[in-house]
MOPAC internal coordinates of N, CA, C and O (Angstrom, degrees):
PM7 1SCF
backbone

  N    0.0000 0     0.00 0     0.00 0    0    0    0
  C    1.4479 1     0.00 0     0.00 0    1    0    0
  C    1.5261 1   108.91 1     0.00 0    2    1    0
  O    1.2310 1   116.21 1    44.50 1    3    2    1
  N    1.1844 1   124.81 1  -135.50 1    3    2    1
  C    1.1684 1   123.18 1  -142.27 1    5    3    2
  C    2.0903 1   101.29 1  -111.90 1    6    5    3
  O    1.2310 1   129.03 1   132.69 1    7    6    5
  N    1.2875 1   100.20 1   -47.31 1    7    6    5
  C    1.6741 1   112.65 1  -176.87 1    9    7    6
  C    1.5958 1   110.48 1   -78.50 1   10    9    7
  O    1.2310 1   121.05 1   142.72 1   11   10    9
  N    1.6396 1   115.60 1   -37.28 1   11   10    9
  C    1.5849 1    96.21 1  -169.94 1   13   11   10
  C    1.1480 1   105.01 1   140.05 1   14   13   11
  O    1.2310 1   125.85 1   138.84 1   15   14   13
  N    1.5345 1   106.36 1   -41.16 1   15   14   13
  C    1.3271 1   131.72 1  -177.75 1   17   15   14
  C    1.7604 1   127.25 1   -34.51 1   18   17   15
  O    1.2310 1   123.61 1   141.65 1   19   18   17
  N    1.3754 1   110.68 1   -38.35 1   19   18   17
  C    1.7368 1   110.45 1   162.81 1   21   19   18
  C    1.3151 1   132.84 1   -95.77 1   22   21   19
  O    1.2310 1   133.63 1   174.39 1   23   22   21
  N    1.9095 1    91.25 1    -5.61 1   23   22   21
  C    1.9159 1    97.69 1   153.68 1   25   23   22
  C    0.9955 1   125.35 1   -70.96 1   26   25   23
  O    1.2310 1   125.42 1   133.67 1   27   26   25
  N    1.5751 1   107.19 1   -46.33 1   27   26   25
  C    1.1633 1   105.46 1  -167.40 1   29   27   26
  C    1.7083 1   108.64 1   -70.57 1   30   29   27
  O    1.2310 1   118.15 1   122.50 1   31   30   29
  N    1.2868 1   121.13 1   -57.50 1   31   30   29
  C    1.4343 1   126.82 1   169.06 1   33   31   30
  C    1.6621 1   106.47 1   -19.33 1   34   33   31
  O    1.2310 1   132.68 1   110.94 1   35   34   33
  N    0.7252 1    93.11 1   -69.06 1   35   34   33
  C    1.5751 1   110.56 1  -169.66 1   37   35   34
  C    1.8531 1   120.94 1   -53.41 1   38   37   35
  O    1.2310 1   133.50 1   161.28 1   39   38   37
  N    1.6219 1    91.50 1   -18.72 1   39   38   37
  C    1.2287 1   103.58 1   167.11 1   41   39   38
  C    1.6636 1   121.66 1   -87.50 1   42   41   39
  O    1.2310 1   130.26 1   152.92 1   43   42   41
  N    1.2438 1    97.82 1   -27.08 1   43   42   41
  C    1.7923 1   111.10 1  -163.39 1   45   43   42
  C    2.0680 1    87.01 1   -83.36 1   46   45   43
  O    1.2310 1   127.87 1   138.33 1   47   46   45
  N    1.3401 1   102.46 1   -41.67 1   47   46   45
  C    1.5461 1   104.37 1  -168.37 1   49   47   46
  C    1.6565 1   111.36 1   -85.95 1   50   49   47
  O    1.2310 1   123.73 1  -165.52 1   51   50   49
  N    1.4871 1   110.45 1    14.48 1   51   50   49
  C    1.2903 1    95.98 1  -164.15 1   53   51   50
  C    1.6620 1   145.42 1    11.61 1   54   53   51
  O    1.2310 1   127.27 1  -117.30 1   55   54   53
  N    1.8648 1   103.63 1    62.70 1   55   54   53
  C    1.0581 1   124.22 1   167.60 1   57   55   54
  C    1.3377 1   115.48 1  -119.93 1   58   57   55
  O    1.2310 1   123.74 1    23.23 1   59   58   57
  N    1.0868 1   110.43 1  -156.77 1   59   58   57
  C    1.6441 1   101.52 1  -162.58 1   61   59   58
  C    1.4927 1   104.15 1  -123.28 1   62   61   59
  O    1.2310 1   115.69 1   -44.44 1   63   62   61
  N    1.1955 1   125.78 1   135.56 1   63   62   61
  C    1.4428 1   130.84 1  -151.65 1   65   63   62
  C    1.6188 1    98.16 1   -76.18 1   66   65   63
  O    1.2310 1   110.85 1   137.41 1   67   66   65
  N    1.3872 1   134.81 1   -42.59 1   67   66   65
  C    1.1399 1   106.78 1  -160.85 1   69   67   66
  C    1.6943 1   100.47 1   -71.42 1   70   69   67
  O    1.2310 1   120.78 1   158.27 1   71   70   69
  N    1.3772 1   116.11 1   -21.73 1   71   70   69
  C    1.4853 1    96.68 1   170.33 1   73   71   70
  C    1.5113 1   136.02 1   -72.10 1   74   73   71
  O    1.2310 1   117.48 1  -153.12 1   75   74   73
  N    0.7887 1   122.41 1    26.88 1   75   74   73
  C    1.2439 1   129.60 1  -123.36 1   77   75   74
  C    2.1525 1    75.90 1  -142.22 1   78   77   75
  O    1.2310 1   129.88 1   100.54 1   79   78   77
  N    1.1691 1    98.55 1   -79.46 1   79   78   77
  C    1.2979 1   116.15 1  -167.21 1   81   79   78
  C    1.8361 1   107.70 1   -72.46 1   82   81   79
  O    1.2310 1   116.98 1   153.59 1   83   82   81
  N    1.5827 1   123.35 1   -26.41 1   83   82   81
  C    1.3707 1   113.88 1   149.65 1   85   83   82
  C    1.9343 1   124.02 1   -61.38 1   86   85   83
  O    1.2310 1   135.77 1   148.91 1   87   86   85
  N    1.5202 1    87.08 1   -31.09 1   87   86   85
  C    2.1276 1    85.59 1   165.94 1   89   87   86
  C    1.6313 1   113.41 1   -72.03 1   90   89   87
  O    1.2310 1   108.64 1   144.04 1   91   90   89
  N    1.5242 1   138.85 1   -35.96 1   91   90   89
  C    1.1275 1   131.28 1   148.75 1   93   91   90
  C    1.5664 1   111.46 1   -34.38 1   94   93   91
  O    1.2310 1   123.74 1    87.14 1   95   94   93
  N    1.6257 1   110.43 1   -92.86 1   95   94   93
  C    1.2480 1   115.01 1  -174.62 1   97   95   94
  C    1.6634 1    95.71 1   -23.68 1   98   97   95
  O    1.2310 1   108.05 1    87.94 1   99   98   97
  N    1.3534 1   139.92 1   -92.06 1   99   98   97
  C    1.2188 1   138.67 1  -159.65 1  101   99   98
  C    1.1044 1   114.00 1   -19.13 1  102  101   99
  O    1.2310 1   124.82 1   119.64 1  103  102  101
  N    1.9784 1   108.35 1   -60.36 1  103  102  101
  C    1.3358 1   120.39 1  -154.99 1  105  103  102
  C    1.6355 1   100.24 1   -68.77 1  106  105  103
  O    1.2310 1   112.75 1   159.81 1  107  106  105
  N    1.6610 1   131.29 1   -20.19 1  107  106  105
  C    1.0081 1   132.98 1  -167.18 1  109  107  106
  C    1.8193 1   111.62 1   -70.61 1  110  109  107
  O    1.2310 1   137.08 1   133.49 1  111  110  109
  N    1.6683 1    84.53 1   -46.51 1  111  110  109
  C    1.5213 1   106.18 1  -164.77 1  113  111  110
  C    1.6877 1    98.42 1   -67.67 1  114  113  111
  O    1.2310 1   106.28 1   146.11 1  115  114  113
  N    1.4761 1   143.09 1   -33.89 1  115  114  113
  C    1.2467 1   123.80 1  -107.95 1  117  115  114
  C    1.7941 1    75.84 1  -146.93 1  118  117  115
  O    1.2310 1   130.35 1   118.64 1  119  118  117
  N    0.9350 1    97.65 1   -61.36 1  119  118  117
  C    1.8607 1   118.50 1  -170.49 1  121  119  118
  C    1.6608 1   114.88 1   -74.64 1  122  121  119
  O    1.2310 1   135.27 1   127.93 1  123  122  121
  N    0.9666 1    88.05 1   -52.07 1  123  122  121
  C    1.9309 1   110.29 1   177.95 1  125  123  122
  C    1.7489 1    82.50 1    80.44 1  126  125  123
  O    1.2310 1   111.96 1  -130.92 1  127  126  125
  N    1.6599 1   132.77 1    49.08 1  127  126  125
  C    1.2492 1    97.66 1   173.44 1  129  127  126
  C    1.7363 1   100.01 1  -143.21 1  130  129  127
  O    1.2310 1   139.16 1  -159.77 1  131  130  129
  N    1.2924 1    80.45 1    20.23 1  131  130  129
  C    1.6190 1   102.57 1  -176.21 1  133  131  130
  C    1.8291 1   129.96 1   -68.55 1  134  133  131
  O    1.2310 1   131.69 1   132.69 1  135  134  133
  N    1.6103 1    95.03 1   -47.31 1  135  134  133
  C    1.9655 1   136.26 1   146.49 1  137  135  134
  C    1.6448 1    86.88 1   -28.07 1  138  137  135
  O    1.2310 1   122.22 1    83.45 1  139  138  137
  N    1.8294 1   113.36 1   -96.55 1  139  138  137
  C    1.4549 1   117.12 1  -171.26 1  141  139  138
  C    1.6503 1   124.22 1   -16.18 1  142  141  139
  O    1.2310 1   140.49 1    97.96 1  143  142  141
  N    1.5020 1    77.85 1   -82.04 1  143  142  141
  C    1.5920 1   108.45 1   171.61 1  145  143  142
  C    1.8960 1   111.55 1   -31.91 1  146  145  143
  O    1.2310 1   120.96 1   148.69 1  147  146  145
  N    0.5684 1   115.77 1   -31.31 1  147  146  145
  C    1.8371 1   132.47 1  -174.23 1  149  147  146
  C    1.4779 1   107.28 1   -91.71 1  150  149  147
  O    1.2310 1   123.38 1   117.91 1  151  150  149
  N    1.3115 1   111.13 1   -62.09 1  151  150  149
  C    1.6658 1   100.82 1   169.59 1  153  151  150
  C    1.4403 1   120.98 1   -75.64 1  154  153  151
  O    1.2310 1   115.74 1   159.07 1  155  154  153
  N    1.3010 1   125.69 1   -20.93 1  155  154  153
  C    1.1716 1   115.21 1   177.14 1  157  155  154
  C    2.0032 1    99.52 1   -91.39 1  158  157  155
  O    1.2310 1   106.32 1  -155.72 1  159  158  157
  N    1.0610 1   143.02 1    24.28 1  159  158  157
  C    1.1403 1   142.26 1   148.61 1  161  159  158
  C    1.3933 1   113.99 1  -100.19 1  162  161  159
  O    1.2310 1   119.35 1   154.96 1  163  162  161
  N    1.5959 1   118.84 1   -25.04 1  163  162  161
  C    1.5245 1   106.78 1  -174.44 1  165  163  162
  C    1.3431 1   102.83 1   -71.39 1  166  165  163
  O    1.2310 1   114.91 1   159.85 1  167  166  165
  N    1.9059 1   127.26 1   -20.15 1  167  166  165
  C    1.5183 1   130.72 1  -135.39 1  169  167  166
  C    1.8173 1    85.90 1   -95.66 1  170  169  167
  O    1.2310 1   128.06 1   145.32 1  171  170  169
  N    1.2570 1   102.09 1   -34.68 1  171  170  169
  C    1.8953 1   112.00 1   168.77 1  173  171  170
  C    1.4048 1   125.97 1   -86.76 1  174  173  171
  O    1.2310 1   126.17 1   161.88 1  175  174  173
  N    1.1878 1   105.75 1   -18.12 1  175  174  173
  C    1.8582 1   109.54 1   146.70 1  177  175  174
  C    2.1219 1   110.01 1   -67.15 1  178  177  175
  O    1.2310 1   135.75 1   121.73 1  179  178  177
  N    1.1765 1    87.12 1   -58.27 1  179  178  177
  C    1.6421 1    83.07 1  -168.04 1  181  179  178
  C    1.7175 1   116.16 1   -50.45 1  182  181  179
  O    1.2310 1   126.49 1   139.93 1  183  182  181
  N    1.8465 1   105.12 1   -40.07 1  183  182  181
  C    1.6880 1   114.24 1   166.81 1  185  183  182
  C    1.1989 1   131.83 1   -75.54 1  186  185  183
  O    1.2310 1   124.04 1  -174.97 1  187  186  185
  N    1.9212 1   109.86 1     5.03 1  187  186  185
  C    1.2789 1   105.27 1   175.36 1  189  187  186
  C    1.5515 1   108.98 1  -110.30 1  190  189  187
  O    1.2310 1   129.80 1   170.10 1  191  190  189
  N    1.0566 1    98.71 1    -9.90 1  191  190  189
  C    1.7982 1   106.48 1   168.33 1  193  191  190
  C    1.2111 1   126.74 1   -83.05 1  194  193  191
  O    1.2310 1   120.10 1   180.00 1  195  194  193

C-alpha cells in the first residue's frame, strides 16, 4: 500500500507481502477496521526505526 506498512510487516512476520496486503484490502472492505489497523501499524513502524 501506500506507507510501507505490509513490507515491513511482512518482513518482521516472515510472510509474504502480497498476503499480507489482500488481509488489509479485506479487512478494509468487509470489517471497516482495516484503514485503523494500517495507521496505527505505520505509527509503530515509524517508532521502531
Amino acid at each position: 500500500m501506500i506507507l510501507g506498512v505490509c513490507e515491513w510487516l511482512s518482513l518482521k512476520l516472515g510472510w509474504d507481502v502480497s498476503m499480507i496486503r489482500v488481509a488489509f484490502v479485506i479487512g478494509v472492505l468487509i470489517f471497516g477496521a482495516g484503514l485503523g489497523l494500517y495507521l496505527v501499524l505505520w505509527v509503530v513502524k515509524m517508532f521502531s526505526e
